[in-house]
C-alpha positions as CSV (number, residue, x, y, z in Angstrom):
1,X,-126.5,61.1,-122.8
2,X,-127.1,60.7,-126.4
3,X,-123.9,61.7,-128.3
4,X,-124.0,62.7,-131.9
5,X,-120.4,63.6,-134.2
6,X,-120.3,65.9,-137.0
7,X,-117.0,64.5,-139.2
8,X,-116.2,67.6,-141.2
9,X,-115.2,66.7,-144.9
10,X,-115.7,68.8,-147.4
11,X,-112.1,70.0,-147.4
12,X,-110.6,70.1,-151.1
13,X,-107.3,69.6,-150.2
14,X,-105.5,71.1,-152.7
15,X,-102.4,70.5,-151.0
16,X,-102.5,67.1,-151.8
17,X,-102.3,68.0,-155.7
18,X,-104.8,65.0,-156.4
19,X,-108.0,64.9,-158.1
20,X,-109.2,62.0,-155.2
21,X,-111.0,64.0,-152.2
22,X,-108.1,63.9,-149.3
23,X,-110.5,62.3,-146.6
24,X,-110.4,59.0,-149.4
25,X,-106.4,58.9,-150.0
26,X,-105.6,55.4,-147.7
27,X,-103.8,55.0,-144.4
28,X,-102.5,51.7,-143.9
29,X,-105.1,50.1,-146.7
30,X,-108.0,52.0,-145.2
31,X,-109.2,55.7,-146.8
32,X,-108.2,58.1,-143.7
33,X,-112.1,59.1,-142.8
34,X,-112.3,54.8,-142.8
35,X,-110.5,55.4,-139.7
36,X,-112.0,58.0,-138.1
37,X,-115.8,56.6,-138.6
38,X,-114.2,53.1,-136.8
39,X,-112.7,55.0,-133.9
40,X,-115.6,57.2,-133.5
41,X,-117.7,54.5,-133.7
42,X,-116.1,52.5,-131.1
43,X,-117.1,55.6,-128.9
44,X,-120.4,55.2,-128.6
45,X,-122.0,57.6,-131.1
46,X,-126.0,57.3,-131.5
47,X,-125.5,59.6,-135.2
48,X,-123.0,60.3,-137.1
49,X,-123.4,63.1,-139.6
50,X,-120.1,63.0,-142.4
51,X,-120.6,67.1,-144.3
52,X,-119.1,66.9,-147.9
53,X,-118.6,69.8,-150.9
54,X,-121.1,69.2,-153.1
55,X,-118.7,67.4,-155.1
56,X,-118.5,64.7,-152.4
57,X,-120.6,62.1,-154.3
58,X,-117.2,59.8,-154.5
59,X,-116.6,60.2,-150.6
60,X,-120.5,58.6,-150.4
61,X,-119.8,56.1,-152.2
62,X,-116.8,54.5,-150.6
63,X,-117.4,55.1,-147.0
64,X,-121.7,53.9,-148.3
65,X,-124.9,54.5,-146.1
66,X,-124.4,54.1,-142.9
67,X,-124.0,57.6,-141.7
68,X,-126.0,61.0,-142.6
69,X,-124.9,63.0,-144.9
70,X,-124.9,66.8,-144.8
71,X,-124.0,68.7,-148.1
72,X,-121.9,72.3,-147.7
73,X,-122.8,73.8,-151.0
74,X,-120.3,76.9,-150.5
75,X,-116.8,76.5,-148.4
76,X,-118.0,79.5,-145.6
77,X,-115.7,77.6,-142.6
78,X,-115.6,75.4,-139.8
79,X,-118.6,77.4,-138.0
80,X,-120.6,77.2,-141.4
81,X,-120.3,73.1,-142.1
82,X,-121.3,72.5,-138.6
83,X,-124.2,74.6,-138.9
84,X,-125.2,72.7,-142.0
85,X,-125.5,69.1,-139.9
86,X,-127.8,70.9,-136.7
87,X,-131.4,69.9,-139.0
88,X,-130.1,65.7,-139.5
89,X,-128.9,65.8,-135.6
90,X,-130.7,68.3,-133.7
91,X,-133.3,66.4,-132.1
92,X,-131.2,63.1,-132.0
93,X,-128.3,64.3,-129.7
94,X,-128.0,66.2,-126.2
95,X,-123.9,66.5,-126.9
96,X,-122.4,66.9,-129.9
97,X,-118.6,65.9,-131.0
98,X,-116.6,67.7,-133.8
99,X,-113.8,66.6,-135.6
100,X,-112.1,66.4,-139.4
101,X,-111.8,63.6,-141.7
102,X,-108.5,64.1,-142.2
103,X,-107.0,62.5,-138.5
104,X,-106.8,58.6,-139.0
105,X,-104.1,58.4,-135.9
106,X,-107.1,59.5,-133.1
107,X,-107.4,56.9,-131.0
108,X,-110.2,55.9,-129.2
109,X,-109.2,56.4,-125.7
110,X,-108.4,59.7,-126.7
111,X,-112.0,60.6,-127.7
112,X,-113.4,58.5,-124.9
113,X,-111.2,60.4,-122.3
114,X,-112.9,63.5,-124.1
115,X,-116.2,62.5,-123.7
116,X,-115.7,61.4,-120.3
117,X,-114.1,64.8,-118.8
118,X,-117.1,66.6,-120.5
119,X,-120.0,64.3,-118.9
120,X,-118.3,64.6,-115.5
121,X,-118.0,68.3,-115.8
122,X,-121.9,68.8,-115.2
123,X,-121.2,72.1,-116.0
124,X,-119.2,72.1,-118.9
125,X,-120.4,73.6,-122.7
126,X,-117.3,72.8,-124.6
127,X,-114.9,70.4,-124.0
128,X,-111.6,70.4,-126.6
129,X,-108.5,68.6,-127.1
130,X,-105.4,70.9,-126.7
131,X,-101.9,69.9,-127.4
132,X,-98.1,70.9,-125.9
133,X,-95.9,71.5,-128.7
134,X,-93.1,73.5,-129.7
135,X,-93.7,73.3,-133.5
136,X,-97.4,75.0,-134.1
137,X,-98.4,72.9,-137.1
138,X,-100.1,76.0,-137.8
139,X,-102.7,75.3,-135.4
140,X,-104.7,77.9,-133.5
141,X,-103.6,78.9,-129.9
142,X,-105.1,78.6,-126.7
143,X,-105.8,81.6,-125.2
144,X,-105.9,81.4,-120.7
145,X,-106.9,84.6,-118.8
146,X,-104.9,84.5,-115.1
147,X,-106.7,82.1,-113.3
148,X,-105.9,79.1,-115.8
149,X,-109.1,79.2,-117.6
150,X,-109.8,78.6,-121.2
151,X,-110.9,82.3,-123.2
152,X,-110.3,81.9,-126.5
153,X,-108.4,80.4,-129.4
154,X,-106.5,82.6,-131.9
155,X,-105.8,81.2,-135.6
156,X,-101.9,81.4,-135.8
157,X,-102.5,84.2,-138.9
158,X,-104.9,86.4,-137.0
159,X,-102.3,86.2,-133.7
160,X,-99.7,88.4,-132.3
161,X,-96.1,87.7,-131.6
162,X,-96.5,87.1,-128.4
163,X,-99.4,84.9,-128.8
164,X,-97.7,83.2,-131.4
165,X,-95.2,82.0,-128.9
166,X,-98.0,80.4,-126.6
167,X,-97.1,75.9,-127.1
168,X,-100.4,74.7,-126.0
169,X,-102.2,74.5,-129.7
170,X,-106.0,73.6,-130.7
171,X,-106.4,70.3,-132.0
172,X,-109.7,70.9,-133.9
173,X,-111.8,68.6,-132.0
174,X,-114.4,69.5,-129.0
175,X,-117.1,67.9,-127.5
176,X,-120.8,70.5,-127.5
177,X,-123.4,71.1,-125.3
178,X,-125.8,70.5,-128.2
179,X,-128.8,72.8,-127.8
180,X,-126.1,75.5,-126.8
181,X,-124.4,74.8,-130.1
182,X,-127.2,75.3,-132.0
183,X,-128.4,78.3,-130.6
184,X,-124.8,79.7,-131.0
185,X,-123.9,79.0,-134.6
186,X,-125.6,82.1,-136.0
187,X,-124.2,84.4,-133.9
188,X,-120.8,83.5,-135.2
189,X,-119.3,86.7,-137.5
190,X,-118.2,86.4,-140.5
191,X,-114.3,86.8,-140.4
192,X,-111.9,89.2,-143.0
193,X,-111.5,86.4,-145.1
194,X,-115.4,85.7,-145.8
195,X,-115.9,82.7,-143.6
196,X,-116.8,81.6,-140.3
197,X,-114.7,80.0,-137.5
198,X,-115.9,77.3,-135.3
199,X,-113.4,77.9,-132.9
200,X,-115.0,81.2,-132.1
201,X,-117.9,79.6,-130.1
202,X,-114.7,79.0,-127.1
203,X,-114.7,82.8,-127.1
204,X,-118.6,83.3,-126.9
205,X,-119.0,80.1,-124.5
206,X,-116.1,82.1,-122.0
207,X,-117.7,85.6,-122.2
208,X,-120.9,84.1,-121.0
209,X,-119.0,82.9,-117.7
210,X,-119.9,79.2,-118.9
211,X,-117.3,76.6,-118.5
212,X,-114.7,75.6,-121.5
213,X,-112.8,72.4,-120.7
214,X,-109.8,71.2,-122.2
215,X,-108.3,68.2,-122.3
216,X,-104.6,67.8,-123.2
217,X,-103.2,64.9,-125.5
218,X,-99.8,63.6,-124.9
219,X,-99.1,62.2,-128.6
220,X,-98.8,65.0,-130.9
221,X,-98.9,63.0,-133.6
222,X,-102.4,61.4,-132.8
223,X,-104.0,65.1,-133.9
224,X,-101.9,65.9,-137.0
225,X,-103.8,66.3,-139.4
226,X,-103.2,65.4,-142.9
227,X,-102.4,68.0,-145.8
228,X,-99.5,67.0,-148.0
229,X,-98.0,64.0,-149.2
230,X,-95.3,64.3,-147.1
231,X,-98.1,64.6,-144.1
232,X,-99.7,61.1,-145.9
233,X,-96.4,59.6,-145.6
234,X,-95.1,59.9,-142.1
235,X,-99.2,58.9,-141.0
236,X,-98.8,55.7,-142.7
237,X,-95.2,54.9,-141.3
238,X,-97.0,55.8,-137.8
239,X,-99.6,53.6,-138.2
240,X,-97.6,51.1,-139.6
241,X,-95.3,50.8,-136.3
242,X,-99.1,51.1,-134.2
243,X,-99.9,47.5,-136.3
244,X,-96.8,46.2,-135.8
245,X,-96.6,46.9,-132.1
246,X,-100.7,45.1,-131.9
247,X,-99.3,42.2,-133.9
248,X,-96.2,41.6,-131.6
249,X,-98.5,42.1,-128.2
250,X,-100.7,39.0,-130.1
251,X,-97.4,36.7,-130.1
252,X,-96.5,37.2,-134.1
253,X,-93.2,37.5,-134.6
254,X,-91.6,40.2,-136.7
255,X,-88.0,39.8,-137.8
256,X,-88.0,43.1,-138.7
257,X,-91.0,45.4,-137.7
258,X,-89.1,48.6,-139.8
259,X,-90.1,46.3,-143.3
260,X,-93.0,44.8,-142.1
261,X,-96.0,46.4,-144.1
262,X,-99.0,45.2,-142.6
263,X,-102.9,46.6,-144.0
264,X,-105.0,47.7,-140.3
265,X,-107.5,45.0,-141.5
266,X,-104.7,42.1,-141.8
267,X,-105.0,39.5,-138.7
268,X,-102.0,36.9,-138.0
269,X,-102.2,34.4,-135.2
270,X,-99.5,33.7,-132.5
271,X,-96.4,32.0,-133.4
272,X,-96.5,32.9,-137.0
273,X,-93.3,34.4,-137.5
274,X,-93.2,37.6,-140.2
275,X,-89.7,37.6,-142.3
276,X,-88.4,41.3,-143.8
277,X,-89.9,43.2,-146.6
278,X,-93.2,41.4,-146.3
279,X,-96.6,43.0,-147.3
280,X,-99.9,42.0,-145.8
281,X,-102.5,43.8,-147.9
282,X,-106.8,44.1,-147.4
283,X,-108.6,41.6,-145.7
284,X,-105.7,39.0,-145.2
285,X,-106.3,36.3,-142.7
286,X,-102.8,34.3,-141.4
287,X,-102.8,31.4,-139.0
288,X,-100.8,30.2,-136.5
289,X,-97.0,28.9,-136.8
290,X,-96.7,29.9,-140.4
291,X,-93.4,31.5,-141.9
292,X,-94.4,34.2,-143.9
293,X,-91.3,36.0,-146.2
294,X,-88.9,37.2,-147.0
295,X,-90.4,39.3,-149.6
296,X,-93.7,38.4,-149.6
297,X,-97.0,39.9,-150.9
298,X,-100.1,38.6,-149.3
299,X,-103.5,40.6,-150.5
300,X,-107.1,39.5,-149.7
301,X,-105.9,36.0,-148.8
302,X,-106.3,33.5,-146.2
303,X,-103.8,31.3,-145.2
304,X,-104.3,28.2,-142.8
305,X,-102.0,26.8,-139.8
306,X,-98.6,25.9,-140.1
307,X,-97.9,27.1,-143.8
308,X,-94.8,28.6,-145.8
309,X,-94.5,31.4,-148.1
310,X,-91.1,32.5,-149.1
311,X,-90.7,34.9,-152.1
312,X,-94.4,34.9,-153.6
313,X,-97.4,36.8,-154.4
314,X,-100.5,35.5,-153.1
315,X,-103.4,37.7,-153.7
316,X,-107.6,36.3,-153.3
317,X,-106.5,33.0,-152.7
318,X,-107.1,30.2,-150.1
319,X,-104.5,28.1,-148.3
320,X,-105.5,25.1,-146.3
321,X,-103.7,24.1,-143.4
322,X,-99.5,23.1,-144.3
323,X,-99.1,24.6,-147.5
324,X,-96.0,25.6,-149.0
325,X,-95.2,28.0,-151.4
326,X,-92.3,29.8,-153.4
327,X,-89.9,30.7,-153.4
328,X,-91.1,33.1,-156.8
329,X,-94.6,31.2,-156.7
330,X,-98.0,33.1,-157.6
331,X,-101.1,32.5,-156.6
332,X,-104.0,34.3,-157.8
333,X,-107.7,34.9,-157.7
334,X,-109.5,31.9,-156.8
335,X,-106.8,29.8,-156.4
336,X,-107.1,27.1,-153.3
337,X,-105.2,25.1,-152.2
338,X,-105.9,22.4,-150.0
339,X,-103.7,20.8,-147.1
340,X,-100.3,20.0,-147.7
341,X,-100.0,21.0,-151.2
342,X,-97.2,22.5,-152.6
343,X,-96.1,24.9,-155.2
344,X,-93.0,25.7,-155.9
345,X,-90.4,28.3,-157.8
346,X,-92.0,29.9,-160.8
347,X,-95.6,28.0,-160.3
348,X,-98.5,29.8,-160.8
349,X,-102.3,28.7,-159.8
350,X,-105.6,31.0,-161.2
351,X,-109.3,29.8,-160.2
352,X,-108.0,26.4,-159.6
353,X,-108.8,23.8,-156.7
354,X,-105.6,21.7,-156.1
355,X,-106.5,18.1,-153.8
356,X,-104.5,17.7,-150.4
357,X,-101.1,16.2,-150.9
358,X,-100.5,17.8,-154.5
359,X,-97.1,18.6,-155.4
360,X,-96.2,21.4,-158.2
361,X,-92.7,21.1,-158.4
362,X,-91.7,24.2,-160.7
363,X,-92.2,26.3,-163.3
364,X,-96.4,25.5,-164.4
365,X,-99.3,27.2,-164.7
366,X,-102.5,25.5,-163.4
367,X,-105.6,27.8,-164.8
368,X,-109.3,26.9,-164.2
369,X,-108.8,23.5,-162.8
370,X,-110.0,20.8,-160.6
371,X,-106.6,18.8,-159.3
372,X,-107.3,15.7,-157.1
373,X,-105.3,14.3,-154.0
374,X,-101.8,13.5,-154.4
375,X,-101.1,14.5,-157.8
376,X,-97.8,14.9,-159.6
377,X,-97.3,18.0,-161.7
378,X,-94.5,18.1,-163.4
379,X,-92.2,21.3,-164.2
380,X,-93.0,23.3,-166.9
381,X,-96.9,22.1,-167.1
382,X,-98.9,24.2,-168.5
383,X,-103.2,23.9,-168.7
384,X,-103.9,25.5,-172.4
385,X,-107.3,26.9,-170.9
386,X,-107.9,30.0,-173.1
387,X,-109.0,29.6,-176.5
388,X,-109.4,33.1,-177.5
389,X,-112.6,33.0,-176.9
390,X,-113.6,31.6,-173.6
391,X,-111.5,29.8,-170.7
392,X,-111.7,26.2,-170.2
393,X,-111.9,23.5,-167.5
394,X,-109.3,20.9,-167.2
395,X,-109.6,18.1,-164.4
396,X,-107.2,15.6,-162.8
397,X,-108.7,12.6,-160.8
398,X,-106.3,11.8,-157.6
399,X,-102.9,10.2,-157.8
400,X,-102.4,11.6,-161.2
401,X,-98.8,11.8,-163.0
402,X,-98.1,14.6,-165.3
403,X,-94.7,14.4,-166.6
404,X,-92.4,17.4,-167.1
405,X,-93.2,19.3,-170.4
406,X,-96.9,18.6,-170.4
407,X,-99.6,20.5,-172.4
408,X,-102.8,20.1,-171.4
409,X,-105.1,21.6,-173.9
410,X,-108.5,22.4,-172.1
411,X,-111.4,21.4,-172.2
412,X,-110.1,17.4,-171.1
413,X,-110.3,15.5,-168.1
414,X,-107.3,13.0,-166.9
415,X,-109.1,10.2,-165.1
416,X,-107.7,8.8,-161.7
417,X,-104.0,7.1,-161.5
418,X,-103.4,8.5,-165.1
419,X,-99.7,8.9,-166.3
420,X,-99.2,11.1,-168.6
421,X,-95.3,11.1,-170.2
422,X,-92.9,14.2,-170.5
423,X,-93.7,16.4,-173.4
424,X,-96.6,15.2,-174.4
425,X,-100.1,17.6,-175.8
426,X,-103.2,15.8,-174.2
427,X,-106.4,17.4,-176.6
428,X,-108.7,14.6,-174.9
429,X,-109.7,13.3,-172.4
430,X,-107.6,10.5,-170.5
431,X,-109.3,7.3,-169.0
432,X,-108.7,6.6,-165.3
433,X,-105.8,4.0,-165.2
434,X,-104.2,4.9,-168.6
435,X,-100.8,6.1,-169.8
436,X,-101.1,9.5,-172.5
437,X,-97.8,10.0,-174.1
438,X,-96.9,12.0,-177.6
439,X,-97.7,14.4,-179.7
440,X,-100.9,14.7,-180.2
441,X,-100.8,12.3,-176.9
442,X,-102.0,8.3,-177.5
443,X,-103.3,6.8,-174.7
444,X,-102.2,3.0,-174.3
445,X,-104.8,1.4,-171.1
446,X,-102.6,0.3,-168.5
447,X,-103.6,-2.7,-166.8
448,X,-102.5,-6.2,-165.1
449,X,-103.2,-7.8,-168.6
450,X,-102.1,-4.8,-170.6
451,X,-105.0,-4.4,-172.3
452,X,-104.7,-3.3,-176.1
453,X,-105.6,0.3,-176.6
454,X,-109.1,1.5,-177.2
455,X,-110.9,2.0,-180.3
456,X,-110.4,5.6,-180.4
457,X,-106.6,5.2,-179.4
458,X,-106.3,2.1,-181.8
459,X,-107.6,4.4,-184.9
460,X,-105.5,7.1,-183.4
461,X,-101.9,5.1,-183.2
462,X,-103.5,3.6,-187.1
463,X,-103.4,7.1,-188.3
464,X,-99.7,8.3,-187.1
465,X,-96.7,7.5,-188.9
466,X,-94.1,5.3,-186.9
467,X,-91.6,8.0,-186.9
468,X,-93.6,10.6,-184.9
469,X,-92.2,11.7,-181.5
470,X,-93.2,10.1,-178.4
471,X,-92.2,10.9,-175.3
């Protein structure tokens, strides 16, 4: 059978009191429809047909091309936006699925079990998801004539007080006989308030002695759908505790799951071990036996085997294998750091490639760099690499020394097994092998035979009165 969905989002939701469509506002780092286009895609689905308000361009343009899109130029209803998808799906589907934007907790064994009870009900024309609870949500009732079978659905402002008192609630979703959907969508009338219901095919469907199904869910919450802030709220603290009970069943350890954040797109590996109030954000990728937090924020980051984060941000950046950072560290875009390296309280690292073995003590700021192996950085060094105009490279050949203090005024280069002395300003480059020390730094060559100074250090030292600092 060839299923096809029709995701209904053209909703305004004023509710929300936000100028961003409600199917875009985010649900555990993913916009809410995100959600339900993954989960109805793991179903099986051949098309996929998403209906927008004809101010929907910005809903297009996050969620991109790779579903149909159906445009409901006036708001006329449930019945009216489904209508609108029948000339992009008609000839592609023989059952059709029908659901809103706006319910990111669905899961996909729900709509699986859906699908299933319709296929295996040969003769079956709608199949819905129906709900037992005690507060209506101000969903529509389910109406049953005396031999259990499904008649009708009322909309809680259209029913009685008697009706209203009936627990098993419409959930908005169904599953269609497709060419008996699309014959049936103009026969819908139009109801007092101007629009037409979709849930008034269960009533046509019955009257015609054909065979409504219904299919009960056992987690209220996975149908709520989403209207408020408040509604916003308790989704993401839902879907928060779903991630932290997936990341504890993969062996991840989570001192405390309550302020564990974690994005739906964040994947840790076993034996990592999650300290409180820590925040995985986007596309974040952890390895195994790391200790990640307290009070960590990780965004768009990946982060090898076996490394430490206490106390930092760490956002677009790359961790090798054993790296240790924080407590207070930040490490931004671009940033990579390769095995073993270390970065500690107060350090910060933009764009920069810092060698295996490095050590960055404390309070410095590495900025568009190339650091080699085993290199010394000393606390409060800081890479001068914006000149008001345009940023600069600075690179350190391996086994460098920086001493505390240091300026290093980009562009300049700091050859291998350089040492350069506390407080110093380097503006030029440093030969490999050489000591840099002063302001504006000399360089003396440093050598078995001490070997006198260069010509350009010689007419520098020539030039600078014997009472200038040194370091």
């Amino acid at each position: 059978m060839r299923l096809g969905v029709i995701v209904l989002a053209a909703g305004e939701g004023k509710r929300m009191k936000s100028q961003k469509p409600k199917v875009l506002h985010p649900v555990a780092g993913l916009p809410m429809i995100r959600h339900v286009l993954n989960t109805v895609a793991d179903v099986g689905a051949m098309a996929v047909a998403v209906v927008i308000s004809s101010t929907g361009n910005e809903v297009r343009e996050v969620i991109g091309e790779d579903v149909l899109y159906v445009v409901q130029e006036q708001q006329l209803g449930t019945g009216h936006a489904v209508s609108q998808a029948r000339g992009v799906l008609e000839r592609r589907t023989d059952e059709v699925m029908v659901l809103y934007g706006d319910m990111p907790l669905l899961t996909v064994e729900t709509l699986q079990g859906l699908v299933q009870r319709h296929r295996q009900v040969r003769e079956a024309t709608i199949t819905m998801l129906t709900v037992s609870s005690e507060d209506s949500m101000n969903f529509g009732r389910i109406l049953r004539d005396r031999r259990g079978r499904v008649v009708g659905i009322v909309e809680e402002a259209d029913a009685t007080e008697k009706q209203r008192r009936i627990t098993e609630l419409n959930c908005g979703v169904y599953c269609f006989e497709a060419d008996w959907l699309w014959s049936h969508l103009s026969r819908i009338p139009m109801s007092p308030s101007g629009e037409y219901y979709l849930t008034d095919l269960v009533g046509m469907a019955a009257s015609e002695g054909r065979s409504v199904e219904a299919v009960g869910v056992e987690d209220v919450t996975q149908v709520q759908g989403i209207n408020t802030r408040a509604h916003l709220a308790r989704a993401e603290a839902i879907m928060r505790r779903r991630i932290c009970g997936r990341l504890l069943n993969r062996g991840v350890t989570l001192i405390d799951p309550n302020t564990t954040y974690a994005d739906m797109t964040v994947e840790v590996g076993p034996d990592t071990v999650i300290r409180p109030n820590t925040c995985l954000w986007g596309n974040t990728r952890i390895g195994r036996g790391c200790i990640i937090g307290p009070n960590a924020i990780i965004r768009d980051a990946v982060i090898g085997d076996g490394c430490r984060v206490m106390a930092s941000v760490v956002e677009e950046a790359f961790l090798e294998d054993e790296v240790s950072v924080g407590p207070f560290g930040h490490l931004r875009k671009g940033a990579h750091l390769a095995k073993g390296v270390h970065v500690g309280n107060f350090g910060e690292v933009k764009n920069s490639r810092l060698g295996p073995g490095t050590k960055m003590g404390h309070f410095s700021y590495i900025g568009d760099a190339t650091i080699g192996r085993d290199v010394n950085i000393g606390a409060g060094t800081v890479t001068c690499n914006y000149d008001g105009v345009r940023k600069n490279p600075t690179t350190l050949g391996d086994d460098v020394f920086v001493g505390s203090g240091t300026m290093l005024v980009a562009p300049v280069e700091v050859g291998a097994r350089a040492v350069i002395g506390a407080g110093s300003v380097v503006t030029r480059d440093v030969p490999p092998g050489s000591v840099a020390y002063g302001v504006p730094a000399r360089i003396r060559l440093k050598s078995e035979s001490e070997a006198e100074p260069d010509e350009g250090a010689q007419a520098e030292m020539a030039s600078t009165d014997k009472d200038d600092v040194n370091a």
